[in-house]
C-alpha positions in Angstrom: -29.0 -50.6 -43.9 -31.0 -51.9 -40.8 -31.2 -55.7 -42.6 -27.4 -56.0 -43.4 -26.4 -54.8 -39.2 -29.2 -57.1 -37.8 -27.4 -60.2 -40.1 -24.1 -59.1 -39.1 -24.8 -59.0 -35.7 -26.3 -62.5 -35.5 -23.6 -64.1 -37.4 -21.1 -62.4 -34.8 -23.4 -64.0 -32.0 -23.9 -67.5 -33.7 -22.9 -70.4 -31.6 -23.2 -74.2 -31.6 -23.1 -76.3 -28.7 -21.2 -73.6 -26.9 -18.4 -72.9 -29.4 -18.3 -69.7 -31.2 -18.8 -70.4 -35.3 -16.6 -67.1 -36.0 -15.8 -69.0 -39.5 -19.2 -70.1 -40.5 -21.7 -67.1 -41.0 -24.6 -68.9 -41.6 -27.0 -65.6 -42.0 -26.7 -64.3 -45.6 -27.3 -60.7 -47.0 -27.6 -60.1 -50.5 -28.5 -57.0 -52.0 -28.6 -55.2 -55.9 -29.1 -51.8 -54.4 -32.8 -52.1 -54.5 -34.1 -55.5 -53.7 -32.7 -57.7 -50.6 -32.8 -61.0 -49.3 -31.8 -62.6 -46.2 -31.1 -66.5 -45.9 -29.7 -68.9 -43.2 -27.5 -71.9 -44.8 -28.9 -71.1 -48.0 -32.8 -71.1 -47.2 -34.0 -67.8 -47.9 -35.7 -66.4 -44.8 -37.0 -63.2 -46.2 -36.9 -60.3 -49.1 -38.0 -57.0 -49.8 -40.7 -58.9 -52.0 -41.7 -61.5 -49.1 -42.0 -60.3 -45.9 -44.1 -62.5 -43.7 -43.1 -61.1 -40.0 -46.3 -61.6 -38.0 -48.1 -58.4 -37.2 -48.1 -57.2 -33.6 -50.9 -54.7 -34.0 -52.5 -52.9 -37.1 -49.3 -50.8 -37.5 -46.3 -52.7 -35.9 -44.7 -55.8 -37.1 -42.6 -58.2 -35.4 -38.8 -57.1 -35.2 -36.7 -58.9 -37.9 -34.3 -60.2 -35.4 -36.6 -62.3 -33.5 -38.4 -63.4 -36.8 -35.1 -64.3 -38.1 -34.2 -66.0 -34.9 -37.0 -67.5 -35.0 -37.1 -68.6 -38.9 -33.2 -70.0 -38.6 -34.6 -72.3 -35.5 -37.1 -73.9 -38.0 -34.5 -74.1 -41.1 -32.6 -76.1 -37.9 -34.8 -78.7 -36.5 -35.7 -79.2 -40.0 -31.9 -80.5 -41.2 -32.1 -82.0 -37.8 -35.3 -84.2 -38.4 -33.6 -85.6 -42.3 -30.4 -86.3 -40.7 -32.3 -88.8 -37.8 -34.3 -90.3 -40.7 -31.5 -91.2 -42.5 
């Protein structure tokens, strides 16, 4: 399944201030056989139900590793903005 590699693959590439996070996979893959979801530290990114990739032209979407890349970057500076205001 395309979705379970691409998450794989970006957990095996996640790092933090330089350092490899090769115990903390922050991209999530869940699956019942026929539905899926994907989520980065527990915010659901997108599902077989939602899928809200931008459209590139009338018959190609964006690829779902850039719009997860680009999703887990929001989910990101997000935690970072609450942790300042705290």
């Amino acid at each position: 399944m395309e979705e379970l590699k691409i998450v794989e693959s970006l957990n095996n590439e996640t790092f933090i201030d330089g350092r490899s996070m090769e115990y903390i996979e922050p991209f999530n893959f869940e699956s019942n056989g026929y539905l899926w979801k994907i989520s980065f530290m527990g915010v659901d990114l997108i599902s077989s139900d939602n899928d809200e990739r931008e459209w590139l032209n009338d018959d190609e979407q964006e690829s779902l590793r850039d719009f997860l890349i680009r999703e887990s970057k929001k989910v990101l500076l997000d935690i970072t903005v609450r942790m300042q205001q705290v």
